[in-house]
C-alpha positions as CSV (number, residue, x, y, z in Angstrom):
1,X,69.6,247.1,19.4
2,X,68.5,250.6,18.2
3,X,71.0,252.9,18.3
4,X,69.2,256.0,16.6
5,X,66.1,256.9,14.6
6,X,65.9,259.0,11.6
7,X,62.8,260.5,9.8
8,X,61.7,259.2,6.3
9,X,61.5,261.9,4.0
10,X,58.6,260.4,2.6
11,X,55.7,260.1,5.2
12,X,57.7,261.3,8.3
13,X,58.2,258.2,10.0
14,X,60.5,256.6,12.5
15,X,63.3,254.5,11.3
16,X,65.5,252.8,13.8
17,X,69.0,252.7,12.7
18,X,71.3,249.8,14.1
19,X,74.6,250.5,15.5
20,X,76.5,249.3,13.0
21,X,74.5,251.3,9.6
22,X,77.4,252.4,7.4
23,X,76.5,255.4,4.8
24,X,75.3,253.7,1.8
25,X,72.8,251.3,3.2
26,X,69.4,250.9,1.6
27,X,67.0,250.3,4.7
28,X,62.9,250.4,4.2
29,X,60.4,252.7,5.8
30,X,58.3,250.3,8.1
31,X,54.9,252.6,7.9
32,X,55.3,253.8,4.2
33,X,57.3,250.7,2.5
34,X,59.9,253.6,0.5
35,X,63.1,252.5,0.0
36,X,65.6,255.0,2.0
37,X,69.5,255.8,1.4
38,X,71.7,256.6,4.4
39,X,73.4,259.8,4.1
40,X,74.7,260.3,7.5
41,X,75.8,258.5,10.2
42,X,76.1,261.5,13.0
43,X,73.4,263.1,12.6
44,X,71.2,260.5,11.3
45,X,69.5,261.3,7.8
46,X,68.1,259.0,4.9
47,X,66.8,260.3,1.7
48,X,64.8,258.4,-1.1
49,X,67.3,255.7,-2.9
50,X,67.5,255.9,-6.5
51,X,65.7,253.3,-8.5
52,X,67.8,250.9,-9.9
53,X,67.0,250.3,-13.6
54,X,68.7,247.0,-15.5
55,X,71.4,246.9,-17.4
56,X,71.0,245.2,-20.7
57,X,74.6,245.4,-21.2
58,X,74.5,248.6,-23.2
């Protein structure tokens, strides 16, 4: 269950966001594949998650 949509910032597109998607959440754009950060809640926006790089224990 779908409770709102927000655009991706990369192609545009719809993504559904569930009713219990807490800020912080990586979700993944179903028509481009980009990796997307929630940002808010109320009203809904994602932006482009940060790459995570490894950590060779430096």
């Amino acid at each position: 269950m779908e409770m709102a949509e927000a655009e991706c910032p990369e192609c545009a597109g719809k993504v559904g966001l569930e009713e219990n998607t807490e800020i912080g959440w990586i979700l993944s754009c179903k028509d481009c594949g980009a990796r997307l950060e929630v940002n808010s809640a109320n009203p809904p926006k994602l932006t482009v998650a940060p790459v995570v790089e490894e950590d060779w224990g430096e």
